[in-house]
VOLO-856706 format. One line per 8 residues: their letters; for each residue z, y, x of N, C-alpha, C. Coordinates in Angstrom, 1 decimal, decimal comma. Layout:
# residues N
A> Z:Y:X:Z:Y:X:Z:Y:X | ...
This chain:
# residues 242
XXXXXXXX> -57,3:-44,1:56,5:-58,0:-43,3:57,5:-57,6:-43,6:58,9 | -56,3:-43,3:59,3:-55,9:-43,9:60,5:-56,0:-45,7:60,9 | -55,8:-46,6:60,2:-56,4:-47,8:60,4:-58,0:-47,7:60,7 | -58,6:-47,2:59,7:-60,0:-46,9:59,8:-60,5:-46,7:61,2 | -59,8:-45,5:61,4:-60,3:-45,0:63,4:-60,2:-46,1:64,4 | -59,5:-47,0:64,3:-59,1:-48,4:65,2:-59,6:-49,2:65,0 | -61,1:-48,9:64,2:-62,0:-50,4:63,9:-63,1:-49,6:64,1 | -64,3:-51,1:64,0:-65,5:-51,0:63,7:-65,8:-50,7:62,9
XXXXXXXX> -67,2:-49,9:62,7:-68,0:-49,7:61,5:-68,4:-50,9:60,8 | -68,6:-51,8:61,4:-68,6:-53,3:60,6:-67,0:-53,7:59,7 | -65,8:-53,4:60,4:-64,5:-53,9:60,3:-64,4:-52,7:59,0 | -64,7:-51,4:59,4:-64,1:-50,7:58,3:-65,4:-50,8:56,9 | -66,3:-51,5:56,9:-67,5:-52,0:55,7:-66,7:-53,1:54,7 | -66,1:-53,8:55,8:-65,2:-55,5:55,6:-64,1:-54,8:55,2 | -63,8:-53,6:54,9:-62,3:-53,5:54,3:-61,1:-54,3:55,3 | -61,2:-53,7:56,6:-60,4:-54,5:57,3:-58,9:-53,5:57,0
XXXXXXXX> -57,5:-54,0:56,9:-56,6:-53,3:56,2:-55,9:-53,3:57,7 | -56,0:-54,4:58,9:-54,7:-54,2:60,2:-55,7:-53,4:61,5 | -54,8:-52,0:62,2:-55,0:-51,6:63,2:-56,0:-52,5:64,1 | -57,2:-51,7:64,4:-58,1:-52,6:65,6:-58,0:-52,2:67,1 | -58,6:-52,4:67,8:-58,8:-51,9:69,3:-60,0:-50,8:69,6 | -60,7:-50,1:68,6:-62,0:-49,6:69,0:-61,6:-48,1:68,9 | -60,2:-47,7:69,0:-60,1:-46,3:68,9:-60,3:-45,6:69,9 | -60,2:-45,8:71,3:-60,9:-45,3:72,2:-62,1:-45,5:72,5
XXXXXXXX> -63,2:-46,7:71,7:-64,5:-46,7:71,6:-65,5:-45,3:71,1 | -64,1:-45,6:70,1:-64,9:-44,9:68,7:-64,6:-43,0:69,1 | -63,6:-42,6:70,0:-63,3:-41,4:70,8:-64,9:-41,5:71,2 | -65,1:-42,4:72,7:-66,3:-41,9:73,6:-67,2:-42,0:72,8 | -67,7:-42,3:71,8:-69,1:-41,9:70,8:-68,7:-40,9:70,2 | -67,3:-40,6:69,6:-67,7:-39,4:69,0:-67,6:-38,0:70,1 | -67,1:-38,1:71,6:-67,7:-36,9:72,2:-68,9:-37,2:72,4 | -69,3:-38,2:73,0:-70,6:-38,3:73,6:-71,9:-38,1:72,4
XXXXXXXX> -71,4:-37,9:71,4:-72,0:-37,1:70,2:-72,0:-36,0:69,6 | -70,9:-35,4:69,4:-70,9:-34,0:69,0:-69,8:-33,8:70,6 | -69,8:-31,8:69,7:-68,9:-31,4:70,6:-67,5:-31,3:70,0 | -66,8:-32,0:70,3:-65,2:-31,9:69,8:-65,1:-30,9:70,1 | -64,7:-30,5:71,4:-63,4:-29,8:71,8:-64,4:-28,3:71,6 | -65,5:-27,7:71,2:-65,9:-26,3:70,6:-65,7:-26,7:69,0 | -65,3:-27,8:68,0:-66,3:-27,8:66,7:-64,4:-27,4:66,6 | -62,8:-28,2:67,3:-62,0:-27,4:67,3:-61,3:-26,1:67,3
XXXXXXXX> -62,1:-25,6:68,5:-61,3:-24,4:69,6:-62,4:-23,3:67,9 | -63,8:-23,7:67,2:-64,1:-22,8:66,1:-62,9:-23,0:65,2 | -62,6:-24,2:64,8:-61,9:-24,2:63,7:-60,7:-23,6:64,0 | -59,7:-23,7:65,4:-58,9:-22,5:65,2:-58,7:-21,3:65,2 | -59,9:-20,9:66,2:-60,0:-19,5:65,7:-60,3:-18,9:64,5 | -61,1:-19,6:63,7:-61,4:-19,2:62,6:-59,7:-19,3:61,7 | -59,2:-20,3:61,4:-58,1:-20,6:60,9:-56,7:-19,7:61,1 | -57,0:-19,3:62,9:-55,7:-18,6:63,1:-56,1:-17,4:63,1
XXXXXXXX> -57,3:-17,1:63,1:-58,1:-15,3:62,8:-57,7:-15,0:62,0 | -58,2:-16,0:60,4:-58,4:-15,2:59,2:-57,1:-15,3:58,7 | -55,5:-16,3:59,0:-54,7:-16,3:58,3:-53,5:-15,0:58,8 | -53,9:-14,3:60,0:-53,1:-12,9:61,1:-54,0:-12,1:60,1 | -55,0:-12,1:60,1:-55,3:-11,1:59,1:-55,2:-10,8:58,0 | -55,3:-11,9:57,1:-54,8:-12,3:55,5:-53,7:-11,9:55,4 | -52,6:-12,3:56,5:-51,0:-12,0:56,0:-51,3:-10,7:56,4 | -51,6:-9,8:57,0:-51,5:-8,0:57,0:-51,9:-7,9:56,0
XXXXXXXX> -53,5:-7,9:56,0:-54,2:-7,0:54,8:-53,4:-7,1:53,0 | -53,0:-8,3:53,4:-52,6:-9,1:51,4:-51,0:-9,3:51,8 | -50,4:-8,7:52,9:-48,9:-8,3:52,4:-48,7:-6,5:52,1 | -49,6:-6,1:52,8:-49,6:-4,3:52,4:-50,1:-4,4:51,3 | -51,3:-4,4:50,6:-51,9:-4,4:49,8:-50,3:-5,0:48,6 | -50,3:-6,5:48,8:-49,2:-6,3:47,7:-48,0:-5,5:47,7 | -47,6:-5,1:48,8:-46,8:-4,3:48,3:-46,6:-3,1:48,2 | -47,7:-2,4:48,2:-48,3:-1,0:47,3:-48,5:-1,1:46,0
XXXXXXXX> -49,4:-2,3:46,2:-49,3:-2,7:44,3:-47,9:-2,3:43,5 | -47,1:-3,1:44,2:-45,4:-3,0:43,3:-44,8:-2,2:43,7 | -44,9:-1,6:45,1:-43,8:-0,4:45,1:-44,2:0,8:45,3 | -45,3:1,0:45,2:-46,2:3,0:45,1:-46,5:2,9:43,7 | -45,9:4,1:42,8:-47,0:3,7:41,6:-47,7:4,5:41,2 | -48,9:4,5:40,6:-50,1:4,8:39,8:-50,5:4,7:38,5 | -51,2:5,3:37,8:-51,4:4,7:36,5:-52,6:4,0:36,9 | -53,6:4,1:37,8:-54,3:3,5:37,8:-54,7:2,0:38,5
XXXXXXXX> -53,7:1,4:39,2:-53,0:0,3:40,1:-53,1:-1,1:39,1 | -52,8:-1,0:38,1:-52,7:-2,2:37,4:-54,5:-2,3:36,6 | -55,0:-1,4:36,4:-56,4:-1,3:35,9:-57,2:-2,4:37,5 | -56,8:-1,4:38,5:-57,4:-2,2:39,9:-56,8:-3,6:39,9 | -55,7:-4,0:39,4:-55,0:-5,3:39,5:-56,0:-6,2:39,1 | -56,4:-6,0:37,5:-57,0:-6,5:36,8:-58,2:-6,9:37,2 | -59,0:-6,0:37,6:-60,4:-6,1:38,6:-60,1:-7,3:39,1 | -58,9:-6,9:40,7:-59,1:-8,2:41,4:-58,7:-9,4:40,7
XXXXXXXX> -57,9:-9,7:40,2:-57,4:-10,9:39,2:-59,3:-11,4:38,6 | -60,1:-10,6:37,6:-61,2:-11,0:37,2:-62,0:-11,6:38,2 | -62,0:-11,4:39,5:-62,7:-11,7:40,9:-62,4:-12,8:41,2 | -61,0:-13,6:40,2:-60,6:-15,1:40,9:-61,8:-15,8:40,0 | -62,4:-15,4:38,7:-63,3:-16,2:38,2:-64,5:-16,3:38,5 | -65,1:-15,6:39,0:-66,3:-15,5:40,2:-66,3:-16,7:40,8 | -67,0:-17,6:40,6:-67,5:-18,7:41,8:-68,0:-18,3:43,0 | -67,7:-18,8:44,2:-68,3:-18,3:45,7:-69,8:-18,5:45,4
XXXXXXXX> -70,3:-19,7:44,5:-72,0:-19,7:44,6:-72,5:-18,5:44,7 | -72,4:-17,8:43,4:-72,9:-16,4:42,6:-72,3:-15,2:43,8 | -72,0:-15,3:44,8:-71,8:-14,6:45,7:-72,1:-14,9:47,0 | -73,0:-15,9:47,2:-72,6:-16,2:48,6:-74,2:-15,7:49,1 | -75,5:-15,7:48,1:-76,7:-15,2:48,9:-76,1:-13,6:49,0 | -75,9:-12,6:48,0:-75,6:-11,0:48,7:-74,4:-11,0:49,8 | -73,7:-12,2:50,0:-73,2:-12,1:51,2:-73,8:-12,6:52,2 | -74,4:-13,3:52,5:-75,0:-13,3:53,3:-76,1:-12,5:53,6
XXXXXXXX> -77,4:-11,8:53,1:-77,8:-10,8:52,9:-77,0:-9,3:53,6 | -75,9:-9,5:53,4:-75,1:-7,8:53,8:-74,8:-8,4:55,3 | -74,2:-10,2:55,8:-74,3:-10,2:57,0:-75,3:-10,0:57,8 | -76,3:-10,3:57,2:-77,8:-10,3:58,4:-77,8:-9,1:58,3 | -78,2:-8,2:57,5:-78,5:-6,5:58,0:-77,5:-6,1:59,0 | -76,0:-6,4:59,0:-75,7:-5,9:59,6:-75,1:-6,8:61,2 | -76,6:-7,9:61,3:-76,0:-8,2:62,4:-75,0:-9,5:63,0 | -74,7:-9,8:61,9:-73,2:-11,0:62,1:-73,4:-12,4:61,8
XXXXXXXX> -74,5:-12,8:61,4:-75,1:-14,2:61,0:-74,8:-15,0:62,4 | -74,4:-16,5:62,4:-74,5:-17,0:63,6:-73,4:-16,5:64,7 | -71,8:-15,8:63,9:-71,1:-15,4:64,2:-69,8:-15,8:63,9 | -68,3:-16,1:64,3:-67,3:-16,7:63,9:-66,8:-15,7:62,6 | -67,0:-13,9:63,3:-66,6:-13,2:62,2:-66,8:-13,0:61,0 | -68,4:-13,6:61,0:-68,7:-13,4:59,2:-67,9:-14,7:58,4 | -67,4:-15,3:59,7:-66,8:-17,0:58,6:-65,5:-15,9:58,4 | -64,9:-15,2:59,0:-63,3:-14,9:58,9:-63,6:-13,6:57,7
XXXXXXXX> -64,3:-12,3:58,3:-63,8:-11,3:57,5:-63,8:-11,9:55,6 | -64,8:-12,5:54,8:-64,5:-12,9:53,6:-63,3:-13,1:53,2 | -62,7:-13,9:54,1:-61,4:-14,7:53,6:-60,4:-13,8:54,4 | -60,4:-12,6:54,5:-58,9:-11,8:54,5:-58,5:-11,0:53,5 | -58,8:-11,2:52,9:-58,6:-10,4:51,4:-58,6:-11,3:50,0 | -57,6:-11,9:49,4:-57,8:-12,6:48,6:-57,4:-12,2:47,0 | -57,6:-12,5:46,3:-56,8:-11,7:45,2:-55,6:-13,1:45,1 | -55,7:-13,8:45,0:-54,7:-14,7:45,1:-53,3:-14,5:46,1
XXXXXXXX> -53,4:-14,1:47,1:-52,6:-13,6:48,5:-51,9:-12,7:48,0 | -52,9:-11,6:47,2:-52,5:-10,3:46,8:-51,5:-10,7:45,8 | -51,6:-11,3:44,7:-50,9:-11,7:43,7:-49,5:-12,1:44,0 | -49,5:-12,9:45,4:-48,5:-13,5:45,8:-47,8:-12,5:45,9 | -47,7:-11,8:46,8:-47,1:-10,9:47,6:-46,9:-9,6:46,6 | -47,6:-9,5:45,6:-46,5:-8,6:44,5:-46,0:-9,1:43,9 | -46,0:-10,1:43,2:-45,2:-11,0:42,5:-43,8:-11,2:43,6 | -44,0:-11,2:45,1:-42,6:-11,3:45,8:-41,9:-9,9:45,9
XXXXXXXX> -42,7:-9,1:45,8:-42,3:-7,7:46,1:-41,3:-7,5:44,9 | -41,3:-8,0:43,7:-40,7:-7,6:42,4:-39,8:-7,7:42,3 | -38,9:-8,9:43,4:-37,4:-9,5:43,5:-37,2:-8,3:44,4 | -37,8:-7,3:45,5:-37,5:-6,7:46,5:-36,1:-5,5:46,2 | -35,4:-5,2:46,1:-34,7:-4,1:45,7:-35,1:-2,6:46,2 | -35,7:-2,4:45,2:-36,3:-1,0:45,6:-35,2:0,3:45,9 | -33,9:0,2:45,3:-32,7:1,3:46,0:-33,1:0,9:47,6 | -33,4:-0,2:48,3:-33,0:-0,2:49,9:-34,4:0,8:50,1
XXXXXXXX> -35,1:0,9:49,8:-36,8:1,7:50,2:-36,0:3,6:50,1 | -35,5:3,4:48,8:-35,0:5,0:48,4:-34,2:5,3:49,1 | -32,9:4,3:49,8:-32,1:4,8:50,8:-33,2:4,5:51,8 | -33,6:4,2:52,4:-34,6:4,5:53,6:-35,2:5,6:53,9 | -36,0:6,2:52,9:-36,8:7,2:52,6:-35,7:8,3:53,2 | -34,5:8,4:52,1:-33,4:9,5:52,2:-33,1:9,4:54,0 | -32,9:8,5:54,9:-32,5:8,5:55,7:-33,7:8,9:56,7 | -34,7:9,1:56,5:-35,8:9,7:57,3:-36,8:8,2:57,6
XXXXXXXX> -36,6:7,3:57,2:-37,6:6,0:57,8:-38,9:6,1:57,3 | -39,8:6,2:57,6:-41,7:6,2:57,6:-41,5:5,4:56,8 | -42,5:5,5:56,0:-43,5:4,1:55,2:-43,8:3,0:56,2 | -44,3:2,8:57,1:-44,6:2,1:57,6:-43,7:1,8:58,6 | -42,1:2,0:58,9:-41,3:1,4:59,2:-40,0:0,6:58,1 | -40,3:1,4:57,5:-39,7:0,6:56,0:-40,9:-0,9:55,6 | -41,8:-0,9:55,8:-42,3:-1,7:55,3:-42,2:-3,5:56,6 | -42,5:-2,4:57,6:-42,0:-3,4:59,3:-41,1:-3,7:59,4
XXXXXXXX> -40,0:-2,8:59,1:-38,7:-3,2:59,1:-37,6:-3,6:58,6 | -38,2:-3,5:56,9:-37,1:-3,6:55,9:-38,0:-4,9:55,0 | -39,1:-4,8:55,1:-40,1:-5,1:54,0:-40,0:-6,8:54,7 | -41,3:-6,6:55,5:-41,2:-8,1:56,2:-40,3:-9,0:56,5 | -39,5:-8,4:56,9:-38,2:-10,1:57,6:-38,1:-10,1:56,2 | -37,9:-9,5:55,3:-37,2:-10,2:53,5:-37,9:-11,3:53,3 | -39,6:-10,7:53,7:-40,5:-11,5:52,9:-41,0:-13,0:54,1 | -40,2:-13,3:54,8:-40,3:-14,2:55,8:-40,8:-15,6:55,0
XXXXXXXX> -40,4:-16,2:53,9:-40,3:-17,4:53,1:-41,6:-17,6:52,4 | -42,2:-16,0:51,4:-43,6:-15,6:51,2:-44,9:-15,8:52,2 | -44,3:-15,0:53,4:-45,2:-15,2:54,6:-45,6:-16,5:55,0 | -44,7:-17,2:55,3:-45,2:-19,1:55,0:-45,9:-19,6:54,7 | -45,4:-19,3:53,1:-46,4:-19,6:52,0:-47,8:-19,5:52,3 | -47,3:-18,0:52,7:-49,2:-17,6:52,2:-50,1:-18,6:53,9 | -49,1:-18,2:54,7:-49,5:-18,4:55,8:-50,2:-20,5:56,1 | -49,2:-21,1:55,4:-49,7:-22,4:55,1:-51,2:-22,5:54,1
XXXXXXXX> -51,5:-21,6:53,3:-52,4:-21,9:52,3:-53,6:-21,1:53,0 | -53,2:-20,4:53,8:-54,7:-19,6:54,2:-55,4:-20,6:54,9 | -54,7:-20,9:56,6:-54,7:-21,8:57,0:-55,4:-23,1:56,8 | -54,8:-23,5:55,3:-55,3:-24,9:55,2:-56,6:-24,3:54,9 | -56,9:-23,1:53,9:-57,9:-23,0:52,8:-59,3:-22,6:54,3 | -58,9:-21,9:55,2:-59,8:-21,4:55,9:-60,6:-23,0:57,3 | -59,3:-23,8:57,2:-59,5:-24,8:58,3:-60,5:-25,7:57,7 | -60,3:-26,2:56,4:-61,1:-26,9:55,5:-62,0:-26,3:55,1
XXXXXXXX> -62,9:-24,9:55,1:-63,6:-24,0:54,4:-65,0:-24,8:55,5 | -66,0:-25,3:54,4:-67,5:-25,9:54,7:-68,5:-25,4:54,4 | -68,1:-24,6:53,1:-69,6:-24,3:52,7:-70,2:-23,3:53,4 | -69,4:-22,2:53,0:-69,9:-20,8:54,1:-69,7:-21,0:55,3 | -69,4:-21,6:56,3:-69,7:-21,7:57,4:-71,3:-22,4:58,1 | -71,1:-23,2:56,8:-72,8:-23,9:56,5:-73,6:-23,1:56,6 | -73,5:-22,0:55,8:-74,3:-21,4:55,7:-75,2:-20,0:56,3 | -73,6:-19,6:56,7:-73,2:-18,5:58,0:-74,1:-18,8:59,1
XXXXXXXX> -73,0:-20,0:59,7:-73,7:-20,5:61,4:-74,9:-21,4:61,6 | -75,9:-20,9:61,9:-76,7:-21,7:61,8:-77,2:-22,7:63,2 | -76,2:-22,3:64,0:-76,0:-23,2:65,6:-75,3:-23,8:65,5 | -75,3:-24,9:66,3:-74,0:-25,9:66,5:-73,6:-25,7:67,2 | -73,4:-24,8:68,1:-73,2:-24,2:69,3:-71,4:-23,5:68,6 | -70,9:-22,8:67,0:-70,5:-22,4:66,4:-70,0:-23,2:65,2 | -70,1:-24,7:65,5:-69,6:-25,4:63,9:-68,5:-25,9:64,0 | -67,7:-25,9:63,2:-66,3:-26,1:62,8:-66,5:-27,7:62,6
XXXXXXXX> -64,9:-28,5:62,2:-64,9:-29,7:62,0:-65,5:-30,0:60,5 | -65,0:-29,4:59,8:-65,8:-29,7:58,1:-67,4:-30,1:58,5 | -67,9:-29,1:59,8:-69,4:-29,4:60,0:-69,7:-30,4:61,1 | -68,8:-30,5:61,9:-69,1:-31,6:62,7:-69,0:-33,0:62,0 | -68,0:-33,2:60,9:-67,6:-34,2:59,7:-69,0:-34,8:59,4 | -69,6:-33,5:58,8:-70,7:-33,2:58,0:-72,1:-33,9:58,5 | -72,1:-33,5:60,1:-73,1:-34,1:61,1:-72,8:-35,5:61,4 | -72,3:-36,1:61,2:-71,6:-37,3:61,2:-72,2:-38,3:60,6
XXXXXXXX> -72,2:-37,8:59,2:-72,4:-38,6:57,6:-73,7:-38,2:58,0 | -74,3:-37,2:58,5:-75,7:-36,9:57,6:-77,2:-37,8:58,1 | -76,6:-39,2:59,4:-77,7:-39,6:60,0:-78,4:-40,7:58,8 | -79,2:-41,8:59,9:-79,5:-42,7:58,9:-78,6:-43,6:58,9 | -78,2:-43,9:59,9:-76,8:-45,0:60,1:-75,5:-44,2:60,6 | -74,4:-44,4:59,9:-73,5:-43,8:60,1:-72,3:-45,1:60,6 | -71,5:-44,0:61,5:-70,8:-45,1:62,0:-69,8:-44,3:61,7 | -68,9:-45,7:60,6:-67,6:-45,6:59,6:-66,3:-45,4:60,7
XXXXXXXX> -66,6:-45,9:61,5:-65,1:-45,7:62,6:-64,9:-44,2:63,5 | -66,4:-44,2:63,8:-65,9:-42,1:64,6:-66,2:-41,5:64,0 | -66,6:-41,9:62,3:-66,6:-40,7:60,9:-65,3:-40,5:60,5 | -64,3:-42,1:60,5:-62,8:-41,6:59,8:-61,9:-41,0:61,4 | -62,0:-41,1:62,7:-61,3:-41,0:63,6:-61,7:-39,0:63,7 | -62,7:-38,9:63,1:-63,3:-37,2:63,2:-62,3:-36,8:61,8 | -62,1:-37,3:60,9:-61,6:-36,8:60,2:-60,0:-36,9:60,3 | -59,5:-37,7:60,7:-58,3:-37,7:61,3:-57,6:-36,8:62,0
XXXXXXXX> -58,8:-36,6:63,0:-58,1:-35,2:64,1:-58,7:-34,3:63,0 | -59,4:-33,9:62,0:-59,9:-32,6:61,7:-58,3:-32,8:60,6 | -57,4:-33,7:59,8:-56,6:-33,6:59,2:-55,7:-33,0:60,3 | -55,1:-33,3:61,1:-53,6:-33,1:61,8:-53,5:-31,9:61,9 | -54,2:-31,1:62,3:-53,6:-29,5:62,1:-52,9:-28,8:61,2 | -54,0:-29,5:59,9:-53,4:-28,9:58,6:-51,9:-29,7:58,4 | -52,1:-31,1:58,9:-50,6:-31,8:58,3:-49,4:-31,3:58,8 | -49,5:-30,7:60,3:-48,5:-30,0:61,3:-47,9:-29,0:61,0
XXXXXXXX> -49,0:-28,0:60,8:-48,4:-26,8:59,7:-47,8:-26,9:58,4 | -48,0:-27,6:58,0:-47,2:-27,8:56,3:-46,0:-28,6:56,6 | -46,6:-29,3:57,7:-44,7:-30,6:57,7:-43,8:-29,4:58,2 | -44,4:-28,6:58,9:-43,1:-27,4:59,8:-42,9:-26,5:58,9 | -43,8:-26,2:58,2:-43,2:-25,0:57,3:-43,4:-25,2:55,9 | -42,9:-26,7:55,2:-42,9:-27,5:54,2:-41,9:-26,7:53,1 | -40,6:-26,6:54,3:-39,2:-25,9:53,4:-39,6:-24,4:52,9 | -39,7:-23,6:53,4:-40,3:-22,5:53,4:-41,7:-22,1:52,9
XXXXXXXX> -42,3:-23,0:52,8:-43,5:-22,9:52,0:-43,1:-22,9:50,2 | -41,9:-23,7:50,3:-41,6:-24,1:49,1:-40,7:-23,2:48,3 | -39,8:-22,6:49,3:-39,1:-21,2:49,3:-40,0:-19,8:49,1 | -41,1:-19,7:49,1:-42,0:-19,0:49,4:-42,8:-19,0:47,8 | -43,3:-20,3:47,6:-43,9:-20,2:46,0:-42,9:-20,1:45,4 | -41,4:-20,6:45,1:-40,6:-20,1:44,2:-40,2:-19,0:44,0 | -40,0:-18,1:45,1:-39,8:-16,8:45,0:-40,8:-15,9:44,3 | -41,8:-16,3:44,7:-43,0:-15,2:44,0:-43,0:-15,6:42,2
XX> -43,0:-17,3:42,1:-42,6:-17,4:40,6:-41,6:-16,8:39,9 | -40,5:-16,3:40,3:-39,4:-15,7:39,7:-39,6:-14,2:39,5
């Protein structure tokens, strides 16, 4: 892919395998064709939107699951757990349907709010809550500390290695996310890189050198985030497996 961006669309046809010269060619066609620097500035906001929100919503959420109890909490468990078998197809016309009534079609929000709530996230984050020592919450309580400073204060920094985790996978899952945004934004005024990618490929003649150099930059963000928080990502699924 990187060799690829430094050649011709002819050179990268020819399977050319050594670095070429056309990487700053192959830059000014691909601005002077789409808009880079909005099909970005979407993809992060969407990316860094929905992954600030994901880690609130699906670190409380799990850890009410494990540490308030109910009899009726594990019945709801189950619910969301059945919701991972759901395909997005079979939900994506009454979602969009509920966005147009109310307004949000052709909006960054309707790409984010879906993806803050995951049952997968949620899963994580009880499954981490389980190692949590629940005496420190009971001495808390006894000492006068709120719910919600036990949970800011005592809860979070534990779960710093989890948060990673989850915070690497939203991330990737929301920066790479094509379909619904396809379907969402219907301006290009509003399109992420998966769709600038997408506009790329979709002419009659595509040019192989500012298709792999678009993909290149649409990779590096994801690869930045995971190289930095690789250790801790990895500290983060093991904990929740135990």
């Amino acid at each position: 892919m990187a060799v690829s961006a430094t050649n011709s669309s002819r050179d990268v046809l020819d399977s050319r395998l050594l670095p070429g010269d056309q990487l700053f060619e192959n830059f000014a066609k691909l601005i002077g064709v789409q808009d880079l620097g909005s099909a970005m500035w979407n993809s992060f906001s969407v990316a860094v939107g929905t992954t600030v929100l994901a880690l609130v919503v699906c670190s409380i959420a799990g850890y009410a699951f494990e540490i308030f109890h109910s009899r009726g909490k594990d019945f709801v468990m189950a619910i969301l757990l059945l919701a991972i078998m759901i395909p997005f197809a079979a939900t994506m016309v009454p979602l969009f349907r509920l966005f147009a009534e109310v307004g949000l079609v052709n909006s960054l929000a309707a790409v984010i709010i879906p993806a803050i709530s995951t049952p997968f996230l949620i899963l994580l984050f009880r499954q981490a809550s389980r190692s949590f020592p629940y005496e420190i919450i009971e001495a808390a309580r006894i000492d006068g500390v709120s719910e919600v400073g036990i949970f800011a204060r005592i809860y979070l920094p534990s779960m710093r290695s989890t948060m990673a985790a989850a915070a690497v996978i939203t991330f990737m899952t929301a920066w790479n996310n094509f379909l619904w945004p396809k379907v969402i934004l219907v301006n290009n005024a509003f399109q992420t890189m998966p769709m600038l990618i997408s506009n790329l490929a979709a002419g009659y003649v595509t040019d192989y050198g500012v298709l792999m150099l678009a993909v290149l930059l649409a990779s590096l963000p994801t690869m930045v985030i995971f190289l930095i928080l690789q250790r801790t990502f990895a500290e983060g699924i093991t904990g929740a497996i135990k």
